[in-house]
MDTraj code that builds the backbone (N, CA, C; nanometers):
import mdtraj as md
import numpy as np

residues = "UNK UNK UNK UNK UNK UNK UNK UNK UNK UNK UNK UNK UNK UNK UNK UNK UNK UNK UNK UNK UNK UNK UNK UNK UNK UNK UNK UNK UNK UNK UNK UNK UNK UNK UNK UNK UNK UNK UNK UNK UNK UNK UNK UNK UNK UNK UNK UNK UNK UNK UNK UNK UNK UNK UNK UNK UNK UNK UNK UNK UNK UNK UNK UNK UNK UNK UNK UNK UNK UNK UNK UNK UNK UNK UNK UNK UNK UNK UNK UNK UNK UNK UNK UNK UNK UNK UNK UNK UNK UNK UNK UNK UNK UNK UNK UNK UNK UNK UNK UNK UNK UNK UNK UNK UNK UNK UNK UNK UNK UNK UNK UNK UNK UNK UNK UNK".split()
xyz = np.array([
    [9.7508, 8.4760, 8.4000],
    [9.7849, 8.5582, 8.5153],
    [9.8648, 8.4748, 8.6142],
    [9.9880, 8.5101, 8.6703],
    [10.0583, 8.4708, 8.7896],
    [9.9674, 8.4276, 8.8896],
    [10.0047, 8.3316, 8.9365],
    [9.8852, 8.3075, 9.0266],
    [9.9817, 8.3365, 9.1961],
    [10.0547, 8.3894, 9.1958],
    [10.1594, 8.4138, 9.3029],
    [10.1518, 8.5979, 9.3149],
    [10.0774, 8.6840, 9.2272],
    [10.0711, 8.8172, 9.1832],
    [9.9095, 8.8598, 9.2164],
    [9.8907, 8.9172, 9.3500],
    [9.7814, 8.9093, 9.3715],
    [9.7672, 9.0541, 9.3080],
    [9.6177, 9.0956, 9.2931],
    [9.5464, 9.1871, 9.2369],
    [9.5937, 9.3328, 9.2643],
    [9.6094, 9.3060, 9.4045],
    [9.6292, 9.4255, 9.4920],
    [9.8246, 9.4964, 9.4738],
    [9.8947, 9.3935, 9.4178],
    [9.9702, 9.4467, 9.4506],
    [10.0522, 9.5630, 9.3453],
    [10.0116, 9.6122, 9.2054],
    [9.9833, 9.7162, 9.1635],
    [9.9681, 9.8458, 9.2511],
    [9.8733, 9.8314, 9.2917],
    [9.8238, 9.9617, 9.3479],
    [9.8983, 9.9903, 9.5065],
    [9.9521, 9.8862, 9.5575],
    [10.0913, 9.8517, 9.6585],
    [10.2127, 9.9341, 9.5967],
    [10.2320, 9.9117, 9.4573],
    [10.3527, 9.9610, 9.4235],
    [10.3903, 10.0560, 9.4298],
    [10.2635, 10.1462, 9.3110],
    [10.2033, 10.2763, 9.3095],
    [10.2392, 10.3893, 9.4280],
    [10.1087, 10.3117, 9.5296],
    [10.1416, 10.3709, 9.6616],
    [10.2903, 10.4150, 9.7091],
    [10.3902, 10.3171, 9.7282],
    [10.5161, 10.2899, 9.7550],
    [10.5907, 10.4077, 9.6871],
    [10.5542, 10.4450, 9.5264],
    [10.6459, 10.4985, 9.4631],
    [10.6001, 10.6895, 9.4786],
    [10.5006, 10.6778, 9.5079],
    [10.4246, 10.8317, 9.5452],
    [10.5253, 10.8631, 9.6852],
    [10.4996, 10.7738, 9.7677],
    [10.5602, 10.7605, 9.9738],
    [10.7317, 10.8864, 9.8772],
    [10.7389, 10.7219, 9.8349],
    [10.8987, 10.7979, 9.7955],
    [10.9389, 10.9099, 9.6937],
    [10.8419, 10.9650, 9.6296],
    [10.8656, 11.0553, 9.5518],
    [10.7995, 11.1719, 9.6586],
    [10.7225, 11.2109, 9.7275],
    [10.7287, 11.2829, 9.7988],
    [10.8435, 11.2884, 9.9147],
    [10.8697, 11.2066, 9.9837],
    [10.9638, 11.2106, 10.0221],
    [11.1093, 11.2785, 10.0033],
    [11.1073, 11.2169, 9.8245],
    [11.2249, 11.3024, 9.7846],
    [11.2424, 11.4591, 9.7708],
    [11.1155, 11.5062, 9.7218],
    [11.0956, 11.6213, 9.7194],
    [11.1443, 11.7092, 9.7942],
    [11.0666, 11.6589, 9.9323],
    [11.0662, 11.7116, 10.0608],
    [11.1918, 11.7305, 10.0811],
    [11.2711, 11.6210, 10.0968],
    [11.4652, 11.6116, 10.1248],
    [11.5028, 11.6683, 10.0446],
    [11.4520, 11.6915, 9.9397],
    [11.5646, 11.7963, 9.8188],
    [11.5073, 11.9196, 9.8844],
    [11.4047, 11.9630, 9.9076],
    [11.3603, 12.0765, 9.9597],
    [11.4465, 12.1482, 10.0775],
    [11.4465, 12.0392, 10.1901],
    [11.5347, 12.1006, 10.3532],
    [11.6694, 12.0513, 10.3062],
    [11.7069, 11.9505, 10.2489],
    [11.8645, 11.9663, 10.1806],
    [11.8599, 12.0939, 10.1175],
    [11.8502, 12.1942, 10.0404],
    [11.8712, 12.3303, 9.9786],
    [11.8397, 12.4332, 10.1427],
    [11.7004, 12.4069, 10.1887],
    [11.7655, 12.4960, 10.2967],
    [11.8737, 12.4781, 10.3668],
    [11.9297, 12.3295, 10.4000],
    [11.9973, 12.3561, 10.4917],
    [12.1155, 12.3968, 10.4850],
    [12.1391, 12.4033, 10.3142],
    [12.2939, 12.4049, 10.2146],
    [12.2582, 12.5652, 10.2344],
    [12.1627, 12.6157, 10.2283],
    [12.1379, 12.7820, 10.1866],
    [12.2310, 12.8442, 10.3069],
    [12.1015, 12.8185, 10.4429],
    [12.1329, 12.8421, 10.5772],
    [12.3145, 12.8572, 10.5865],
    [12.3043, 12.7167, 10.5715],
    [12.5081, 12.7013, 10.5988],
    [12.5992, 12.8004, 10.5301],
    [12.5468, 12.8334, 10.4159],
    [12.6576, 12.8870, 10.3337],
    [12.6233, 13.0364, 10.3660],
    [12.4991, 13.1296, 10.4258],
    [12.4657, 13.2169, 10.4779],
    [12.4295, 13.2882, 10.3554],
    [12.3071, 13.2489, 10.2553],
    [12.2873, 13.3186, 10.1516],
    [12.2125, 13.4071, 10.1995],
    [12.1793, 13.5083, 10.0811],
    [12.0723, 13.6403, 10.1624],
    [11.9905, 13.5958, 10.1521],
    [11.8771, 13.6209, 10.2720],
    [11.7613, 13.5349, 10.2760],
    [11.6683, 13.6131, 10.1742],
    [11.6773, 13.7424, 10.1481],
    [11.5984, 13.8153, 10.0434],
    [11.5920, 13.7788, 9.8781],
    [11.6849, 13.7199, 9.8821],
    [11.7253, 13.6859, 9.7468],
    [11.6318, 13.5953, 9.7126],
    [11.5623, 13.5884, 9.5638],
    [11.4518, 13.5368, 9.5111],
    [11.4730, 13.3454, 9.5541],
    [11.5691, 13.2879, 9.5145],
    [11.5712, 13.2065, 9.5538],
    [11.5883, 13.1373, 9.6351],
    [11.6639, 13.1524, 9.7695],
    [11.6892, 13.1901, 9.9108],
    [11.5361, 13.2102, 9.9903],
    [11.4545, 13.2935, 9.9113],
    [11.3353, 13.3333, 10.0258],
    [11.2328, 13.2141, 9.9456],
    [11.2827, 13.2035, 9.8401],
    [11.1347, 13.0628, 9.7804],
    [11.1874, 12.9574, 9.8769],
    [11.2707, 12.8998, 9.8901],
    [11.3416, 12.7471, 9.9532],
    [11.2754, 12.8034, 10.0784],
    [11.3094, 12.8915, 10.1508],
    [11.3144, 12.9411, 10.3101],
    [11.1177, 12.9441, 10.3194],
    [11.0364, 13.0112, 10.2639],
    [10.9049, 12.9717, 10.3171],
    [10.8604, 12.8358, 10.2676],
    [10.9244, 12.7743, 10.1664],
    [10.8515, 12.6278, 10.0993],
    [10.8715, 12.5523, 10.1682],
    [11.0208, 12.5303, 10.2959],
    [10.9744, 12.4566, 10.3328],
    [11.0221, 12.5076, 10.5216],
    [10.9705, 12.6155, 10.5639],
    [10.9494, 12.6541, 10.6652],
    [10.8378, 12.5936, 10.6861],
    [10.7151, 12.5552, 10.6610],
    [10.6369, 12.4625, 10.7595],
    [10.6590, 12.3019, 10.7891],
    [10.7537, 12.2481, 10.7338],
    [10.8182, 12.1573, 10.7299],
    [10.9170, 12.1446, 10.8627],
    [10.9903, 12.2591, 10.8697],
    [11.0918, 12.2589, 10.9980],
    [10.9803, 12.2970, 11.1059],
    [10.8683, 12.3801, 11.1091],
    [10.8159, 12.4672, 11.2262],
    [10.8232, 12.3441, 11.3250],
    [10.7100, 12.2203, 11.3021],
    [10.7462, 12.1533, 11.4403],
    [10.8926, 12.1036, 11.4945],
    [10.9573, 12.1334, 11.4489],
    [11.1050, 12.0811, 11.5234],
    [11.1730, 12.2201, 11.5887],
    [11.1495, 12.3852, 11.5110],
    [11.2385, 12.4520, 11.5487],
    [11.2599, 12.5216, 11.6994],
    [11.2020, 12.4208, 11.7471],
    [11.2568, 12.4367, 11.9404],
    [11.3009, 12.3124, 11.9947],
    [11.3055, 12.2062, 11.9603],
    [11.4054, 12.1109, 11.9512],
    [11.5441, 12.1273, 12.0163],
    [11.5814, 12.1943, 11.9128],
    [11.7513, 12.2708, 11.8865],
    [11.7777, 12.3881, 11.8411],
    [11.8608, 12.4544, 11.9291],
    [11.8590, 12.5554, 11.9095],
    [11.9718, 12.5487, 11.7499],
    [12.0240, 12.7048, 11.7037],
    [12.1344, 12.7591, 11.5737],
    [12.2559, 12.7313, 11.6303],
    [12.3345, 12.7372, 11.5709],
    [12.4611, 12.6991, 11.5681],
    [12.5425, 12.8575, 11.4686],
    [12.5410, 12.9258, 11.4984],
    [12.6137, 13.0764, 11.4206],
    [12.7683, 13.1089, 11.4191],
    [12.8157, 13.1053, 11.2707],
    [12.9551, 13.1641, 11.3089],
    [12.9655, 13.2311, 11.1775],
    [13.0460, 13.3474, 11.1752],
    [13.0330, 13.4235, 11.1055],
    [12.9337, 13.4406, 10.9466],
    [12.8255, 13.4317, 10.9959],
    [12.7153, 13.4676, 10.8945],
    [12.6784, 13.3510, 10.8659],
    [12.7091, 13.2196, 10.9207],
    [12.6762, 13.0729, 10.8698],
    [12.5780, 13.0266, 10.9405],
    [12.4507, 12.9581, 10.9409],
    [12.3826, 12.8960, 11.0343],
    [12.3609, 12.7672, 10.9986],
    [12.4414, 12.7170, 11.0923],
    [12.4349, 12.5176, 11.1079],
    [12.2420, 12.5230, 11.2389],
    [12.1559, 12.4431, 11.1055],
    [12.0576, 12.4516, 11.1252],
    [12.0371, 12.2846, 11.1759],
    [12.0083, 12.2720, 11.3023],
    [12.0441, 12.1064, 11.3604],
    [11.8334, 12.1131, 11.2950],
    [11.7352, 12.1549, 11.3328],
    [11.6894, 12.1134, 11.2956],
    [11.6133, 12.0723, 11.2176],
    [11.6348, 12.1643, 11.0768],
    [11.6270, 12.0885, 10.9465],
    [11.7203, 11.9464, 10.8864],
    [11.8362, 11.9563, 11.0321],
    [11.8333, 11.8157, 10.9362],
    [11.7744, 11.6745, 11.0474],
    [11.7178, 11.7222, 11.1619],
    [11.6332, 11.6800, 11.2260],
    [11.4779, 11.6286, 11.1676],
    [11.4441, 11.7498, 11.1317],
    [11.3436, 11.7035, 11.0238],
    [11.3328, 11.6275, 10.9086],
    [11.4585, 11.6489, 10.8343],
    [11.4733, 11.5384, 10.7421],
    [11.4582, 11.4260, 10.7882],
    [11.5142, 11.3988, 10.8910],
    [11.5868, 11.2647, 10.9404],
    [11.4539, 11.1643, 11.0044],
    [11.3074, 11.2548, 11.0722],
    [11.2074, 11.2246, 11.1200],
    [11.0987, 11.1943, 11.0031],
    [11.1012, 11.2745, 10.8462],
    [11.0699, 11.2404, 10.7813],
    [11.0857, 11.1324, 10.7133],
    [11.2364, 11.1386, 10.6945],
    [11.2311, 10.9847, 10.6282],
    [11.1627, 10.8435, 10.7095],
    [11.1996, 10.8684, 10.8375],
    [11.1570, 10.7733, 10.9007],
    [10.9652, 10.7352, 10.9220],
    [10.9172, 10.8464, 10.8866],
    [10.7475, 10.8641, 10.9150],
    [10.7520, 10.7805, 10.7395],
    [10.8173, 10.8345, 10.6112],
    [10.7978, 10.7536, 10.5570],
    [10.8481, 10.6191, 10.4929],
    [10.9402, 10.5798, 10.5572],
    [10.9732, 10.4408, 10.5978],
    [10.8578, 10.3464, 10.6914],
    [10.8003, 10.4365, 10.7596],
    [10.7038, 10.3255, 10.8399],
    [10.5643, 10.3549, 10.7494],
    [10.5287, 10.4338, 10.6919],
    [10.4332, 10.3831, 10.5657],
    [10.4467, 10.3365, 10.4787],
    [10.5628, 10.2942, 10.4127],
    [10.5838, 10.2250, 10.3138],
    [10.5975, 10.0364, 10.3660],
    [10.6441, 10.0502, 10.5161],
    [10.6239, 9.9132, 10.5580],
    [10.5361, 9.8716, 10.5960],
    [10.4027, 9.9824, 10.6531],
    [10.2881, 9.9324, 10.7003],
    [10.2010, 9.9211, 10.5329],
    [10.2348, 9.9664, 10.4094],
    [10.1954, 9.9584, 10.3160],
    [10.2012, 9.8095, 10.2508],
    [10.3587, 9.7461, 10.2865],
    [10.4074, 9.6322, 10.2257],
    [10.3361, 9.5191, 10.3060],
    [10.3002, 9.5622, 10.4664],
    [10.2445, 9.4548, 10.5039],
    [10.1088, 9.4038, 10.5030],
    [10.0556, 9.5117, 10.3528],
    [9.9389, 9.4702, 10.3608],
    [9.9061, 9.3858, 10.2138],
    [10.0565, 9.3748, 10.1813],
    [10.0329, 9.2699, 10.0663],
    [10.0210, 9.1165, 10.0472],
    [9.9400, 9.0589, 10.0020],
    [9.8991, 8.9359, 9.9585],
    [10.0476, 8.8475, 9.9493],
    [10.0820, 8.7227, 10.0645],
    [10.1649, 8.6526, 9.9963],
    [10.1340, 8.5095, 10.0332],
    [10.2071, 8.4342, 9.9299],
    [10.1372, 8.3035, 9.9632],
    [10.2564, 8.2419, 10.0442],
    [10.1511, 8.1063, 10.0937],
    [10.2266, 8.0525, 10.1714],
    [10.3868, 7.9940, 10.2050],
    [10.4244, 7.9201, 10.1241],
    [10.5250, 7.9320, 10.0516],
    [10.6125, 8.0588, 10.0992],
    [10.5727, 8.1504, 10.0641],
    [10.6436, 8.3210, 10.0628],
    [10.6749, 8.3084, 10.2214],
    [10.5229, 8.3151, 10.3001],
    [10.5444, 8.3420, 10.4152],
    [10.6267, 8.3065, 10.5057],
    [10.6458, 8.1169, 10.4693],
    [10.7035, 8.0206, 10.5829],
    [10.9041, 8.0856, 10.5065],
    [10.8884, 8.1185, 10.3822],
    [11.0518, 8.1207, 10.3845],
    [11.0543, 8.3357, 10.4769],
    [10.9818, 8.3794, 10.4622],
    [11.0072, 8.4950, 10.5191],
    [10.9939, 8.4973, 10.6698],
    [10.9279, 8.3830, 10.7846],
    [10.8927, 8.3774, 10.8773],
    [11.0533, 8.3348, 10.9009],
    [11.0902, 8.1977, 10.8530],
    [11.2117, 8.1445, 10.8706],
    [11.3105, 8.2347, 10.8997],
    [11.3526, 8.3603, 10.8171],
    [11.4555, 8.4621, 10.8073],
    [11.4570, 8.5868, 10.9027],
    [11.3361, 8.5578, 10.9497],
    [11.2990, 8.6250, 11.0918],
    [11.3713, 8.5806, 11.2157],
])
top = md.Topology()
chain = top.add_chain()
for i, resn in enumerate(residues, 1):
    res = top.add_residue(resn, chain, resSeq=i)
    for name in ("N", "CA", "C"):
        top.add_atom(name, md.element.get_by_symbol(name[0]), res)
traj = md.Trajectory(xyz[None], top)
C-alpha cells in the first residue's frame, strides 16, 4: 500500500464525483429550460412542460431576483441562468470543503503552503 494514499481518500473521490454528477444534471436540466424559454417553445408540449416543472423548483428561489426579458414570444430568463451560476458555485465550495478534508503528508503540505 502507498504509504502517501491515505484510507480515506477513496471515499473523497467518490464523494467529489457524485458533487459533480449532480451538478451536471442539474445544468443540463436549467440549460434546456433556459434554451426552451429563449426559443419560446409551447410550454404544453410534452417535453417543454417535463423540463419546465423538473426543474421549476430549482429556479423558485431566485425567480424575484430578476425580473423576464420578452420579445416577441422569446423569454430571456436572467434567472435560470442565475441559478445555474449559484449552483455551480454551492457545488464548488463542497467539493473544496470535501478536498480539505483529505489526508496529506507533510511533504505535500509545506510544497502546497509554499504556492500559497
Amino acid at each position: 500500500m502507498d504509504p502517501y494514499v491515505a484510507p480515506s481518500t477513496k471515499p473523497l473521490y467518490r464523494g467529489t464525483q457524485i458533487v459533480w454528477y449532480i451538478l451536471g444534471v442539474l445544468e443540463v436540466l436549467l440549460a434546456f429550460r433556459f434554451v426552451l424559454k429563449l426559443l419560446g417553445a409551447n410550454p404544453s408540449a410534452g417535453f417543454s412542460s417535463l423540463i419546465y416543472s423538473a426543474s421549476y423548483p430549482f429556479t423558485l428561489p431566485f425567480s424575484t431576483v430578476f425580473g423576464t426579458s420578452n420579445v416577441a414570444g422569446s423569454t430571456f430568463e436572467w434567472t435560470t441562468l442565475l441559478a445555474m451560476v449559484v449552483y455551480w458555485l454551492v457545488a464548488f465550495g463542497i467539493i473544496k470543503i470535501l478536498t480539505m478534508s483529505r489526508a496529506v503528508t507533510t511533504p505535500e503540505a509545506a510544497v502546497k503552503l509554499d504556492s500559497q
